[in-house]
VMD Tcl script that builds the backbone (N, CA, C; Angstrom):
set m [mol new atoms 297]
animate dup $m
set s [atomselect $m all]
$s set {name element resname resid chain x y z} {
  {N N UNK 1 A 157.795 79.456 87.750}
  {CA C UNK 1 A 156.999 80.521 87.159}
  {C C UNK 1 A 156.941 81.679 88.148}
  {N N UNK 2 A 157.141 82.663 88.112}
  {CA C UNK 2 A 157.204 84.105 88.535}
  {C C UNK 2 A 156.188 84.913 88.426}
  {N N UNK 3 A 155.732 85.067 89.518}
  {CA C UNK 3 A 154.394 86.377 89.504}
  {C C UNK 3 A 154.999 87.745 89.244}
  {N N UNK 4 A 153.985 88.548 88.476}
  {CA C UNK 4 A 154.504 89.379 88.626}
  {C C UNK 4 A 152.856 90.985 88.448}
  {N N UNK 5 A 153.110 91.493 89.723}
  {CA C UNK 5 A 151.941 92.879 89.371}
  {C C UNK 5 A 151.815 93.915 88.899}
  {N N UNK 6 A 150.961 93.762 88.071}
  {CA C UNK 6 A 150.956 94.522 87.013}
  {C C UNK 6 A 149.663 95.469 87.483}
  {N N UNK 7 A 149.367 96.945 86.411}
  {CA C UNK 7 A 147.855 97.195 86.421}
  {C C UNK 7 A 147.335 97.343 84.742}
  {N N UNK 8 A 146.054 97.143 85.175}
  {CA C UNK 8 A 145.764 97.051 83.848}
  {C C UNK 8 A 143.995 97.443 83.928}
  {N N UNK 9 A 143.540 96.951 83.003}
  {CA C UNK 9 A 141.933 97.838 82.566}
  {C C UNK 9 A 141.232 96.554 82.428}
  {N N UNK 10 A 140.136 96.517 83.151}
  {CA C UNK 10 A 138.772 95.495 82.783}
  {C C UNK 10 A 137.770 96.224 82.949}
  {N N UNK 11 A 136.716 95.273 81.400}
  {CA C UNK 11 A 135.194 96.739 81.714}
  {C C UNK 11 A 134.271 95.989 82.088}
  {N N UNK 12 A 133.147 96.887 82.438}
  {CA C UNK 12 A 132.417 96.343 83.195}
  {C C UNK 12 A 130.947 97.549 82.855}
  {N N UNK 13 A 130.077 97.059 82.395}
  {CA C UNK 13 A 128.633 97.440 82.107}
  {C C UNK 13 A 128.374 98.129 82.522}
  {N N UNK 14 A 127.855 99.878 82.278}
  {CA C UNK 14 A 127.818 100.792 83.520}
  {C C UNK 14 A 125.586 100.330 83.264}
  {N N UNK 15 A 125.225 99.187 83.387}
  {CA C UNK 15 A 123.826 99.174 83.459}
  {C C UNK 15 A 123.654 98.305 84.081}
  {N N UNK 16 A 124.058 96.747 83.982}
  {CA C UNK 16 A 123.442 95.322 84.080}
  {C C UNK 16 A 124.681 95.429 85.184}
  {N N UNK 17 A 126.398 95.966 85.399}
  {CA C UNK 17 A 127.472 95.611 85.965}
  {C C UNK 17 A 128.027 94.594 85.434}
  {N N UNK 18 A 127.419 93.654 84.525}
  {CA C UNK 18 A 128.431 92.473 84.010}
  {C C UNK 18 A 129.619 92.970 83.739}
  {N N UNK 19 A 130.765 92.167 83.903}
  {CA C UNK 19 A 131.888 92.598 83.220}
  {C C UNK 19 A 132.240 91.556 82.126}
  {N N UNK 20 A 132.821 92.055 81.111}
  {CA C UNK 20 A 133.236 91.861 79.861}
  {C C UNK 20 A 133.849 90.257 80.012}
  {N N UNK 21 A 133.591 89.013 79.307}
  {CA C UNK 21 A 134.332 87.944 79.904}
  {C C UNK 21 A 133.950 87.017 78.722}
  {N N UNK 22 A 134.502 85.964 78.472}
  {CA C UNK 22 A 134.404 84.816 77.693}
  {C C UNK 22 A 134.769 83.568 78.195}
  {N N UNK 23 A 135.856 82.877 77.597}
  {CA C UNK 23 A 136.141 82.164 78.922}
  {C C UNK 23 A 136.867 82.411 80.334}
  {N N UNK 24 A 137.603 83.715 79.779}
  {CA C UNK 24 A 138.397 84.215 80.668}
  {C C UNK 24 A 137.892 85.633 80.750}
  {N N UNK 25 A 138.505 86.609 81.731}
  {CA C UNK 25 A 138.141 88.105 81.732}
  {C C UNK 25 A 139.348 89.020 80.899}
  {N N UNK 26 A 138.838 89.231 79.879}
  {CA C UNK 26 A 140.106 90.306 79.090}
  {C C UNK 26 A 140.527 91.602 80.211}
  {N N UNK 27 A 141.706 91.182 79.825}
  {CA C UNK 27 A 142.591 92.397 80.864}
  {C C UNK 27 A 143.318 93.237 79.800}
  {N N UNK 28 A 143.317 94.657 79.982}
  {CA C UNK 28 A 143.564 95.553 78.313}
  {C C UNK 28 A 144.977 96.266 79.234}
  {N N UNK 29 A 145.961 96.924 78.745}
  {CA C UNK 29 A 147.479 97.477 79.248}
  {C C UNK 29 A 146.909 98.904 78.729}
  {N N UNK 30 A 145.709 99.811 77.849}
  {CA C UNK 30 A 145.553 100.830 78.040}
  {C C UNK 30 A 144.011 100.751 77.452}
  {N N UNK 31 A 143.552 101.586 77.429}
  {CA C UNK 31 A 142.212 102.257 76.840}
  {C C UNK 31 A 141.589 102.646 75.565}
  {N N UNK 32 A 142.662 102.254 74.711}
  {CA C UNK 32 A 142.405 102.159 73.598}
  {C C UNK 32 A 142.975 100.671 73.018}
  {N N UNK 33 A 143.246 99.686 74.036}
  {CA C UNK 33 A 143.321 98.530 73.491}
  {C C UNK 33 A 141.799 97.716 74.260}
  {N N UNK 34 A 141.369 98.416 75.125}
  {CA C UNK 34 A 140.324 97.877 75.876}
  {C C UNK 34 A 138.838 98.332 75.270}
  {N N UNK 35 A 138.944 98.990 74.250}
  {CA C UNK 35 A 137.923 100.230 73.108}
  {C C UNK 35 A 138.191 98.839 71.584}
  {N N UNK 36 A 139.143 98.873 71.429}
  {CA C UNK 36 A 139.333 98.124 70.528}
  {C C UNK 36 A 138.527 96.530 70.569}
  {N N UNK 37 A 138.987 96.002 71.924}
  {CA C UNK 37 A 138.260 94.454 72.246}
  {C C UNK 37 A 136.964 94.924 72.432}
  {N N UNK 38 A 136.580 95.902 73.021}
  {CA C UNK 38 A 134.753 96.023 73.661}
  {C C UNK 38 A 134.308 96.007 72.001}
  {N N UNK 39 A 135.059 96.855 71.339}
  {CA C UNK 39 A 133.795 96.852 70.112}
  {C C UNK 39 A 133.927 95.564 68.947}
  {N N UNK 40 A 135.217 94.648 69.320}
  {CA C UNK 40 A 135.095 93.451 68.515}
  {C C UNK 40 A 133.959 92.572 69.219}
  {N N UNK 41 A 133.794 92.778 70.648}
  {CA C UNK 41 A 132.803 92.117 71.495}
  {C C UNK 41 A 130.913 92.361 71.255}
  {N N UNK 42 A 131.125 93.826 70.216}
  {CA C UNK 42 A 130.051 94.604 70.299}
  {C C UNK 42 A 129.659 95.111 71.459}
  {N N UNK 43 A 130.093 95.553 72.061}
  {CA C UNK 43 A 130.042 96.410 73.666}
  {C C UNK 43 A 129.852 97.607 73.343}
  {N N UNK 44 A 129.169 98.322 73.443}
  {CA C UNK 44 A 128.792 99.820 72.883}
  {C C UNK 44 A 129.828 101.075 73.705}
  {N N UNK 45 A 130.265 101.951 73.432}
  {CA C UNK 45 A 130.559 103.147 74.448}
  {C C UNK 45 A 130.191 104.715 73.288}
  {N N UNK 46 A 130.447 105.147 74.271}
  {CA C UNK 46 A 129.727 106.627 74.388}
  {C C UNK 46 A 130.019 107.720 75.283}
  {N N UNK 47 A 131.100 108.537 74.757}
  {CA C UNK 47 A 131.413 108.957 75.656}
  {C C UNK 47 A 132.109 108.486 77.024}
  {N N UNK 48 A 131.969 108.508 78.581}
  {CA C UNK 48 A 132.643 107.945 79.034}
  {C C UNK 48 A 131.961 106.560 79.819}
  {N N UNK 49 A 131.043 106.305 79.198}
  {CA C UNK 49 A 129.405 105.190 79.452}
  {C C UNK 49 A 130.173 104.204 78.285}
  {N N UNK 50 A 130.191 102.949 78.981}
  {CA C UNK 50 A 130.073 101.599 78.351}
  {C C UNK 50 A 128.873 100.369 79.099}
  {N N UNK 51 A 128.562 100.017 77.407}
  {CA C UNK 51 A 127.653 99.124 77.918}
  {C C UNK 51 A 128.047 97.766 77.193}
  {N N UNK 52 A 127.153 96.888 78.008}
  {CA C UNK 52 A 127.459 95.472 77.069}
  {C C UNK 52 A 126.239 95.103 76.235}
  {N N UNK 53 A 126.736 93.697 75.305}
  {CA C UNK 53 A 125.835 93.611 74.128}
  {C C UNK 53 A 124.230 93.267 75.092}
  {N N UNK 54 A 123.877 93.096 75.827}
  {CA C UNK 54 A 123.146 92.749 76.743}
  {C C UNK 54 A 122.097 94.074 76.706}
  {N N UNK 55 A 122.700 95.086 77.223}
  {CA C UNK 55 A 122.161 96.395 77.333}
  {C C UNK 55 A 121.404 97.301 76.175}
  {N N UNK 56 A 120.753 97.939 76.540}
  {CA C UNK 56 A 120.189 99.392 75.696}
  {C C UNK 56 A 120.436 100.184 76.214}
  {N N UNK 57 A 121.332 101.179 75.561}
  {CA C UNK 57 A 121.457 102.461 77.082}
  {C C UNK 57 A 120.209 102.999 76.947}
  {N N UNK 58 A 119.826 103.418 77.840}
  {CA C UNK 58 A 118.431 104.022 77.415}
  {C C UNK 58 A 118.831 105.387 77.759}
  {N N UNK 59 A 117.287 106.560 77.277}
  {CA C UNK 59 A 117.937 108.206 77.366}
  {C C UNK 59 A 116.774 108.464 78.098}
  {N N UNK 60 A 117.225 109.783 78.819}
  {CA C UNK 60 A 116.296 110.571 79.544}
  {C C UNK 60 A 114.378 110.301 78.999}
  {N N UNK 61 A 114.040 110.058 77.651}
  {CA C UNK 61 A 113.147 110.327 77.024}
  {C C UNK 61 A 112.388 109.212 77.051}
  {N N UNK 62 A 113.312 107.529 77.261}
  {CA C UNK 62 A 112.535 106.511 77.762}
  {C C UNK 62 A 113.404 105.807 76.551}
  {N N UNK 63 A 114.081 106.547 75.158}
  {CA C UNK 63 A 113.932 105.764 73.874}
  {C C UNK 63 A 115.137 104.976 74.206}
  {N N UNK 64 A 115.698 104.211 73.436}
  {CA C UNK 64 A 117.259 103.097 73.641}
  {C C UNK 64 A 117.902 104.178 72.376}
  {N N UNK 65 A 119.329 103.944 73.383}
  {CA C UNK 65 A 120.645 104.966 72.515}
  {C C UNK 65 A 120.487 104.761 70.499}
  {N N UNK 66 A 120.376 103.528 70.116}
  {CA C UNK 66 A 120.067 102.950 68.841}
  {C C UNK 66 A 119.311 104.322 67.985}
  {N N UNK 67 A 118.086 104.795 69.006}
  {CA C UNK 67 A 116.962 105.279 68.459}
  {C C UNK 67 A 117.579 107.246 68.571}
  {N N UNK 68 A 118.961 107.246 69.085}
  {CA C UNK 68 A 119.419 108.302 68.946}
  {C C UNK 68 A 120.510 107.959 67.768}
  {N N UNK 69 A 120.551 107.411 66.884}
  {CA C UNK 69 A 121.656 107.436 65.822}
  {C C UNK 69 A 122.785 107.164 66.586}
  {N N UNK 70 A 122.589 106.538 68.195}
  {CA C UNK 70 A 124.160 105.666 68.557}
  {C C UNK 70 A 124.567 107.033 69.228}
  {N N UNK 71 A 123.512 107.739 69.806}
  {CA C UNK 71 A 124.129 109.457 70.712}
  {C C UNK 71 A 124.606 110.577 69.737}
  {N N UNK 72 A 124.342 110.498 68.225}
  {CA C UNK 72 A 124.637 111.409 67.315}
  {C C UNK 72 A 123.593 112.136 66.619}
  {N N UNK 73 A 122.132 111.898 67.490}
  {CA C UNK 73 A 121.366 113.024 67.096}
  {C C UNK 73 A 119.978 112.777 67.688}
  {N N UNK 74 A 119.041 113.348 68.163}
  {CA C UNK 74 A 117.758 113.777 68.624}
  {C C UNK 74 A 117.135 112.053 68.012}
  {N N UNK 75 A 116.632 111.814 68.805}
  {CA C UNK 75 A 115.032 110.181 68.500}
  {C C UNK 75 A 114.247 111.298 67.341}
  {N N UNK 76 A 113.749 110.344 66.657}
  {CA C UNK 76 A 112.666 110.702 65.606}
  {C C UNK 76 A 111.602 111.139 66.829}
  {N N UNK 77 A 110.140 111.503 66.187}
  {CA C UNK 77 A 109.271 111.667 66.921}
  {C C UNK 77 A 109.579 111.838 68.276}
  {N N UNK 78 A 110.316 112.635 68.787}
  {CA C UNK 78 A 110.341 112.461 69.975}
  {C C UNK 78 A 110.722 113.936 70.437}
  {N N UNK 79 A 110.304 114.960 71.255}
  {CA C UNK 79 A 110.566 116.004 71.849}
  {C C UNK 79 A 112.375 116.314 72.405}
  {N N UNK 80 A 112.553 114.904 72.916}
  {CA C UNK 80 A 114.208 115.297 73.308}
  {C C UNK 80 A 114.867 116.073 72.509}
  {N N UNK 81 A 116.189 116.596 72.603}
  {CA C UNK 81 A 117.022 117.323 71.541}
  {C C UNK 81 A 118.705 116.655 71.810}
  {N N UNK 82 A 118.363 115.648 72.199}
  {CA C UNK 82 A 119.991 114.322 71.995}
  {C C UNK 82 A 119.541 113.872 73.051}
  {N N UNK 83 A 120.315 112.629 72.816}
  {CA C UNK 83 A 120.838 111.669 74.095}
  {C C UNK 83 A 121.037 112.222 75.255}
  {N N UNK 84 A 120.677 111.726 76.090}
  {CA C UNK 84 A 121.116 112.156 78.062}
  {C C UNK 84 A 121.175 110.841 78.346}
  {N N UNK 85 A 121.998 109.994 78.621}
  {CA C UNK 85 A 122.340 108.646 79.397}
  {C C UNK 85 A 121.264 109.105 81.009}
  {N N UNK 86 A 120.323 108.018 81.419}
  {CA C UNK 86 A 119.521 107.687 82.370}
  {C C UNK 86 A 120.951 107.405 83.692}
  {N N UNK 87 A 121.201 107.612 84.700}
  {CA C UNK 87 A 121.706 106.834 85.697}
  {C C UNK 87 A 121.262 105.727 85.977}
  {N N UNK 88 A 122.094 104.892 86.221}
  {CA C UNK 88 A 122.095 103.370 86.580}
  {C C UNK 88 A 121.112 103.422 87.569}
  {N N UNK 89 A 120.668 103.992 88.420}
  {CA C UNK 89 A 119.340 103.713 89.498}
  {C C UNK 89 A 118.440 104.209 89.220}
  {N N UNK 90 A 118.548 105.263 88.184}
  {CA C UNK 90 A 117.107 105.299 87.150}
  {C C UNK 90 A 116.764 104.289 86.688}
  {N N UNK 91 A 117.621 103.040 85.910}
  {CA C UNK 91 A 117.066 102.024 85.171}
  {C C UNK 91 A 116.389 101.303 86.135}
  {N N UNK 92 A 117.511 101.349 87.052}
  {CA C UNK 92 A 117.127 99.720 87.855}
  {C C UNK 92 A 115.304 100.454 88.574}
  {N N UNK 93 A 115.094 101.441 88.706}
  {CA C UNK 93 A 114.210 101.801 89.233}
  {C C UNK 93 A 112.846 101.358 88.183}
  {N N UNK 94 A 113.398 102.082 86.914}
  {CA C UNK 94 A 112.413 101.845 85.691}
  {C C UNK 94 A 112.197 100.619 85.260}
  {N N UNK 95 A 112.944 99.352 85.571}
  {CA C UNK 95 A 112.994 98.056 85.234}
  {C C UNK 95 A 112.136 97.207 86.268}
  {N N UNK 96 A 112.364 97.706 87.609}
  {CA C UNK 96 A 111.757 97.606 88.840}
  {C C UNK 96 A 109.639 97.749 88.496}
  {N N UNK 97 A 109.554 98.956 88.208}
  {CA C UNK 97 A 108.084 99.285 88.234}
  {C C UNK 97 A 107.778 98.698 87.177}
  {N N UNK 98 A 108.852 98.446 86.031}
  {CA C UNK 98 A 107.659 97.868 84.945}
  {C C UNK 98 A 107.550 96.508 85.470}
  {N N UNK 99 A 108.135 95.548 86.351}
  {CA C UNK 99 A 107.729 94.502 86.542}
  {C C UNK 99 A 106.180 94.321 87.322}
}
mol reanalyze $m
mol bondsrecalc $m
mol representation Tube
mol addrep $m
């Protein structure tokens, strides 16, 4: 059997960091075959933000991406005017104090 190196695409949670896996870790040959498996996985993306089924992206405003129509329009009741993805050390910060 013959090795041979290749490159290729694995994702990985831009919130929790999990990466994408089952029994094995899917390895994708481009970006639209790696778009294709995340969303049979239900892995959310958005722009250039992927998350896993695990996650809520959450937005600047506190609400989860869901509560923006999935980043396609303003939270009900809510002052924001769209989605703003939180940075990853915003969450961990915000996950932090609510404990």
């Amino acid at each position: 059997m013959g090795l041979e190196k290749t490159a290729c695409l694995v994702a990985r949670c831009d919130v929790c960091r999990t990466i994408q896996e089952h029994d094995y870790i899917p390895h994708y040959a481009s970006e639209s075959e790696a778009h294709e498996g995340l969303e049979n996985d239900e892995w959310r993306m958005w722009e250039d933000h992927i998350w896993c089924y695990n996650c809520d992206p959450p937005c600047a405003c506190g609400h989860g991406f869901g509560d923006h129509d999935f980043g396609e329009a303003p939270c009900q009741d809510c002052p924001c005017q769209g989605y703003a993805w939180k940075e990853v050390s915003e969450v961990e910060t915000s996950k932090a104090e609510a404990r």
